[in-house]
C-alpha positions as CSV (number, residue, x, y, z in Angstrom):
1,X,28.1,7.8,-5.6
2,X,24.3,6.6,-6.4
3,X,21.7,9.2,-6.3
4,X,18.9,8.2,-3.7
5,X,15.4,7.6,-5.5
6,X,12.9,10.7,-4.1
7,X,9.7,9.5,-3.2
8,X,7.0,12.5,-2.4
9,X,4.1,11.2,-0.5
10,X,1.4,13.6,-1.2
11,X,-1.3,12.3,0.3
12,X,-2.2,10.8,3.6
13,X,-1.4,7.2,2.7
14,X,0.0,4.2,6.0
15,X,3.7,4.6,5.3
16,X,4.2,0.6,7.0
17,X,5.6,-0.7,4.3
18,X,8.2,1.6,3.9
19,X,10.3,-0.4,6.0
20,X,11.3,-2.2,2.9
21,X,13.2,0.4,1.1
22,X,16.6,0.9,1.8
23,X,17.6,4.7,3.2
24,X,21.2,4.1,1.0
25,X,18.8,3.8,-1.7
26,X,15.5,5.9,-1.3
27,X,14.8,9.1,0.1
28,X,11.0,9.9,1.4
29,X,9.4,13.2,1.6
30,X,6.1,13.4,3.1
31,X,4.3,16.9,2.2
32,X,0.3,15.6,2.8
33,X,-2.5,18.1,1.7
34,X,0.0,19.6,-0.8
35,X,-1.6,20.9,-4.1
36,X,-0.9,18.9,-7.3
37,X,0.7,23.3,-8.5
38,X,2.5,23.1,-5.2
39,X,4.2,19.4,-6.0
40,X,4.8,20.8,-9.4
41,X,6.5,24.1,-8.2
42,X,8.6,22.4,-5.7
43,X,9.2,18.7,-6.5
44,X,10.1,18.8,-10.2
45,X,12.9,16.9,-9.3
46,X,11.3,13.9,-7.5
47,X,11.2,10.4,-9.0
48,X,7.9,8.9,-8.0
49,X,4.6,10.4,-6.5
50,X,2.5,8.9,-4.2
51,X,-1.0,9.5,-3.9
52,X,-4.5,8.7,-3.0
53,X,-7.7,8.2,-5.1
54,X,-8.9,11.9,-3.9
55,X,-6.3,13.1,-5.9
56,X,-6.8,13.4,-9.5
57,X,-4.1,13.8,-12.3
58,X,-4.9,14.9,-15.3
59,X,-3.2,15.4,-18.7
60,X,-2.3,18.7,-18.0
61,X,-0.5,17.7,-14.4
62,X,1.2,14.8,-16.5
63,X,2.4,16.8,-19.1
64,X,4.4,18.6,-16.9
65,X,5.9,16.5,-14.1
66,X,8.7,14.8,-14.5
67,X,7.7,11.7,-12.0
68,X,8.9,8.3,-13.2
69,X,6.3,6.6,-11.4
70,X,2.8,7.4,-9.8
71,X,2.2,4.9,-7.2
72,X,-1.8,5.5,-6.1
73,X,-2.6,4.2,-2.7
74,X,-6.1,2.4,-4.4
75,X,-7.2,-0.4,-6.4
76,X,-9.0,1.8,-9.0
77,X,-6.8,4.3,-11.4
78,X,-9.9,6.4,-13.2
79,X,-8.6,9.6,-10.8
80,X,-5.4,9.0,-13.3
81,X,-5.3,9.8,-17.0
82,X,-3.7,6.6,-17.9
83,X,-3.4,7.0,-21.8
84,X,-1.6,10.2,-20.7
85,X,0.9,8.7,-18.8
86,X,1.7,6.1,-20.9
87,X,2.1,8.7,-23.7
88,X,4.6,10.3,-21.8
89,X,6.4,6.6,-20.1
90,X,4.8,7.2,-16.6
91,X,4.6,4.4,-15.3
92,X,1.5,3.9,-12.7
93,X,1.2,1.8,-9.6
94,X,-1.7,0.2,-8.1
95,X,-2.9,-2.1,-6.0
96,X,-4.4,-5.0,-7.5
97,X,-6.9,-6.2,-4.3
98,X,-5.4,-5.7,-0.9
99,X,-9.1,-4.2,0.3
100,X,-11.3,-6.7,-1.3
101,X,-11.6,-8.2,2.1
102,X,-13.1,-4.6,3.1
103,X,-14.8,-3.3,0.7
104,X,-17.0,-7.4,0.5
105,X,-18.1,-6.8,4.0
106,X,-19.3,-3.4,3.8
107,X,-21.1,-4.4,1.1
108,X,-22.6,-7.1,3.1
109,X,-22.9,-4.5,5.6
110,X,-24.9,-2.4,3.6
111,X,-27.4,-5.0,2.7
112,X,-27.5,-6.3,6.2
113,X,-28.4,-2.5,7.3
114,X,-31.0,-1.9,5.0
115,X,-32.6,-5.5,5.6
116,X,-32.0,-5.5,9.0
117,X,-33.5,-1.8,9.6
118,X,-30.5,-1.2,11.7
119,X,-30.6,3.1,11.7
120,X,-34.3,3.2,12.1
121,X,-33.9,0.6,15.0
122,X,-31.0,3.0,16.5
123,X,-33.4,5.9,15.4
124,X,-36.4,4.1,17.8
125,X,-34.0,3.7,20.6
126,X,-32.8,6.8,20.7
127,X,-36.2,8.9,20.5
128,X,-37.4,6.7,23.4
129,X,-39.8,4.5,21.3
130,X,-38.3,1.1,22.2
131,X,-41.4,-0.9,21.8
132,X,-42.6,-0.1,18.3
133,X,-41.7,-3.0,16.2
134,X,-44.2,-1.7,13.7
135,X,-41.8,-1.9,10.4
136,X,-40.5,-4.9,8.3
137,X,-37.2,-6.8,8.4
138,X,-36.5,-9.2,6.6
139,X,-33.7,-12.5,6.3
140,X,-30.8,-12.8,3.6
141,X,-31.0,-16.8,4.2
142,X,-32.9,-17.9,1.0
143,X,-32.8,-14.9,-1.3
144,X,-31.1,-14.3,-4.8
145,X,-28.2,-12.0,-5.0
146,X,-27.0,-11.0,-8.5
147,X,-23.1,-10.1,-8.2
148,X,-21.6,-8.0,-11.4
149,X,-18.0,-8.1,-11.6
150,X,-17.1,-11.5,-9.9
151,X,-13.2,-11.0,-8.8
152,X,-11.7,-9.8,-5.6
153,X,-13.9,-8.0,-4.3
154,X,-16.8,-10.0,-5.8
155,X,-16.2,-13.4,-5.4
156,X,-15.6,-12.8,-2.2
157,X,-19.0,-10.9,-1.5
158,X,-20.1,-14.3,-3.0
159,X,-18.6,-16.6,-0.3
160,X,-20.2,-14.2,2.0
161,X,-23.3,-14.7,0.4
162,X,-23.2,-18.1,0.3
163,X,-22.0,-18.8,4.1
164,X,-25.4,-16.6,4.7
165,X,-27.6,-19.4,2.9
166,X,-28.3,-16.7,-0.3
167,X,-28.6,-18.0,-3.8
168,X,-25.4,-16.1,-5.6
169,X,-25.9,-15.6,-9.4
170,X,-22.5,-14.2,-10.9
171,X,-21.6,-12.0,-13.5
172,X,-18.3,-11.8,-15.4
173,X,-16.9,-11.3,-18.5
174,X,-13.9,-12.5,-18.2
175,X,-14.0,-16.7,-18.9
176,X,-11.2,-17.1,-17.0
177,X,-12.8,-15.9,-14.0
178,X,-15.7,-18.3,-14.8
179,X,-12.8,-20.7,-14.9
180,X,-11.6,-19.9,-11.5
181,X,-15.1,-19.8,-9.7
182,X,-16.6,-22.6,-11.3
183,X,-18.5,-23.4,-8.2
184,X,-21.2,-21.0,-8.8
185,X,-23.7,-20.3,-10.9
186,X,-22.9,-17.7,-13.6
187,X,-25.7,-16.4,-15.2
188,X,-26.5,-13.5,-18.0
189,X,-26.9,-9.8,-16.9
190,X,-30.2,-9.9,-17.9
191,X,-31.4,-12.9,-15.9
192,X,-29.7,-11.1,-12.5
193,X,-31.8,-8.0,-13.7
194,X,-35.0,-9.2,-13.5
195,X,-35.0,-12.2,-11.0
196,X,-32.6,-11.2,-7.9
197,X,-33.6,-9.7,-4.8
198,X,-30.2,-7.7,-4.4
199,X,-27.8,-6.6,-7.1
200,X,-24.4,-6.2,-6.3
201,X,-22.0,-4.1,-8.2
202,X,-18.1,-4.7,-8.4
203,X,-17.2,-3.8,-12.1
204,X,-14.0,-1.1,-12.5
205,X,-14.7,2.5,-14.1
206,X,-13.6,2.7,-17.6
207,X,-14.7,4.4,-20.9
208,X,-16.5,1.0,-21.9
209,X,-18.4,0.9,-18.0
210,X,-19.1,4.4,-17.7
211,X,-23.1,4.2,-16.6
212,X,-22.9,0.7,-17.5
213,X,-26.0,0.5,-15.3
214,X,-27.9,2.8,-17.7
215,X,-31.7,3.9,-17.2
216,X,-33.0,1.2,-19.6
217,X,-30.7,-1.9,-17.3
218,X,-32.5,-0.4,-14.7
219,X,-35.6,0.0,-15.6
220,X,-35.5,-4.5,-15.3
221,X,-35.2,-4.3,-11.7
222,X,-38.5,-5.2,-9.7
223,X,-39.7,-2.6,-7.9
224,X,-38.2,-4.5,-4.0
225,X,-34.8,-4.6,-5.7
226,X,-31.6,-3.6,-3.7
227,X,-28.8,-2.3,-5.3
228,X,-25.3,-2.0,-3.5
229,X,-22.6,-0.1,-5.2
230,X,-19.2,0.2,-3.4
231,X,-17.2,0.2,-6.6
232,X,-17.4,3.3,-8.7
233,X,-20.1,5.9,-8.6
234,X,-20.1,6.4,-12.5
235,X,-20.4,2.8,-13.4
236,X,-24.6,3.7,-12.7
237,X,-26.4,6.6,-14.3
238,X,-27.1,8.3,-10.8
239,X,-29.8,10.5,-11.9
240,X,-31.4,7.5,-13.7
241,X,-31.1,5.8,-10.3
242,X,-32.4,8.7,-8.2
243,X,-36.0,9.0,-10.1
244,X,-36.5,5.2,-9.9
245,X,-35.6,5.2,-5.9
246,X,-37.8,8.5,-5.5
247,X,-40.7,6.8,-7.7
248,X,-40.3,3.7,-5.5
249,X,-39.3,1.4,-9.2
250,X,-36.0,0.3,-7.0
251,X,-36.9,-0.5,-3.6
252,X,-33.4,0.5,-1.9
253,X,-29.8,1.1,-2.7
254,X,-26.8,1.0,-0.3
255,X,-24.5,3.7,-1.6
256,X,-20.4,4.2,-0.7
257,X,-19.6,5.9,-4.1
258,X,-20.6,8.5,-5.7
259,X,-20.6,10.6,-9.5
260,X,-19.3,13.7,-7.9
261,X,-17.3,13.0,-4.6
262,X,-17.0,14.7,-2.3
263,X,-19.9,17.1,-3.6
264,X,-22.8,14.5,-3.7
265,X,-25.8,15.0,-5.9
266,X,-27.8,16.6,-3.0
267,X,-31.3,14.8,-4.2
268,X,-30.1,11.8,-2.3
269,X,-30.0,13.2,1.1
270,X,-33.8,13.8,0.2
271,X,-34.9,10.2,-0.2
272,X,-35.7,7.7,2.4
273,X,-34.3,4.8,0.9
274,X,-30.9,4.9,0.5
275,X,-27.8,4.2,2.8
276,X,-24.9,6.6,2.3
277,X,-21.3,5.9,3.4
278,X,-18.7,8.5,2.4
279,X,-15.9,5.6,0.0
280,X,-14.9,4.2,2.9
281,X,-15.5,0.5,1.7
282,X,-11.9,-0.8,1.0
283,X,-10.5,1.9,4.3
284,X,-9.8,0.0,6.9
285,X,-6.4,-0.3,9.6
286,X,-6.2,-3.7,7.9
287,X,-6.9,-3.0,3.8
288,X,-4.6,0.5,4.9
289,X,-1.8,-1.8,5.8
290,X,-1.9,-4.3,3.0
291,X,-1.9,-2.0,0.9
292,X,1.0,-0.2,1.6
293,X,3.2,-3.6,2.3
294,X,2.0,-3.9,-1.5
295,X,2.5,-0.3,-2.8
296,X,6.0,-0.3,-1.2
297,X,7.1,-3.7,-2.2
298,X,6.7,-2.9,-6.2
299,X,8.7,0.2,-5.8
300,X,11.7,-1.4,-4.2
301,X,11.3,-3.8,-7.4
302,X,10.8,-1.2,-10.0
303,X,14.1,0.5,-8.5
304,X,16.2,-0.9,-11.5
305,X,13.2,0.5,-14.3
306,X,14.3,3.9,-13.0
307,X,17.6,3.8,-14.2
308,X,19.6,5.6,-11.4
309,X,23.4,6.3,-11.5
């Protein structure tokens, strides 16, 4: 008789596209809000571990588990120590762009926000000051938007951009995506520095990114510049970013990620020109449910990797 494949979910993560595994082959255990000591003490004999990106897994949680597979619930893996489970043949699972549509338009959302002065408007209504139109706004139609990190999520902030009437300079290392997008214009970091009205950031977090956007990059933004990060808080030197915002050398940042989630640096909350969202950019029903159809659909693949009797 085959032993079924134990899955713990471990994490609050839309269980949709579970539908695709067969119950003759795969057994699910759902134990959300568990600690990683907990899944440790009580799961050692579980296959594959499914989690979220609020979870991290460090060397020490890796070294010893005996999970076959981590399957995270997230585009991004930097919550995982990678090189440690590949030392030790864990294999990790991710999901390779089923938010991109979510996470482009809160982006766009973020810039439309701060352009638009949609909270202070809200604020005005609210406090019974209705006719005070006393504060700027201002169009996207016409402006320069910088986009770093031109794939999923970026290119598609791009077509966003450009259905608005924006001038789009990309960003990308990668030739082939130059390749792919050859429609628009892809220009050095340093151009997008200096001559865009918004930058937008959509670069992963790895060793070689880690405060890619460091004080001296910044420091070549004009002092009106927007900056909108809904990729990774530590891909920008936040303390860097936080005197040029409180000096008024950026002119406003849209923020959905941060260095320290959930614990915030706390001298954002103190500055007037920034727009916080807590990493829900790429959370949505929708992005939720994609991602799961996609989660679910490489384990029922993987199945014959684990080598099951």
């Amino acid at each position: 008789m085959k032993q079924l494949v134990k899955i713990l979910i471990a994490d609050n993560v839309d269980l949709s596209g579970a539908k695709k595994l067969s119950r003759k082959k795969f057994f699910i255990k759902s134990s959300t809000g568990i600690s990683n000591d907990e899944i440790l003490r009580r799961y050692s004999v579980y296959d594959i571990l499914a989690i979220r990106s609020t979870r991290k897994i460090d060397s020490e949680f890796l070294g010893r588990c005996n999970f076959k597979i981590i399957a995270t619930f997230t585009t991004g893996t930097d919550h995982i120590d990678t090189a440690a489970a590949k030392k030790r043949g864990i294999k990790i699972l991710s999901s390779k762009g089923s938010n991109a549509i979510s996470a482009a338009e809160h982006s766009i959302a973020l810039l439309l926000c701060i352009e638009k002065q949609i909270f202070f408007s809200n604020k005005l209504v609210r406090s019974n000051r209705f006719g005070f139109y006393n504060y700027e706004r201002r169009e996207l139609a016409g402006r320069k938007i910088g986009i770093v990190g031109f794939g999923k999520v970026g290119s598609r902030v791009g077509k966003f951009c450009r259905a608005l009437g924006m001038k789009v300079y990309a960003n990308d290392i990668d030739e082939n995506v130059k390749s792919k997008f050859s429609s628009f214009e892809f220009r050095s970091l340093d151009f997008i520095l200096k001559n865009c009205d918004y930058i937008s950031i959509h670069i992963p977090l790895n060793k070689k990114n880690y405060h890619f956007f460091s004080k001296e990059k910044l420091k070549k933004l004009n002092h009106e510049s927007i900056l909108i990060n809904t990729s990774r808080g530590d891909v920008i030197d936040e303390e860097a970013m936080i005197e040029m915002l409180l000096r008024k050398k950026i002119g406003f940042a849209g923020l959905d990620v941060f260095s320290n989630e959930p614990n915030i640096n706390k001298k954002f909350l103190k500055l007037d020109n920034v727009i916080l969202t807590n990493h829900i950019a790429g959370k949505t029903v929708e992005s939720r449910q994609r991602i799961s159809e996609e989660i679910f659909s490489k384990l029922k693949e993987i199945n014959s990797l684990l080598r099951v009797n």
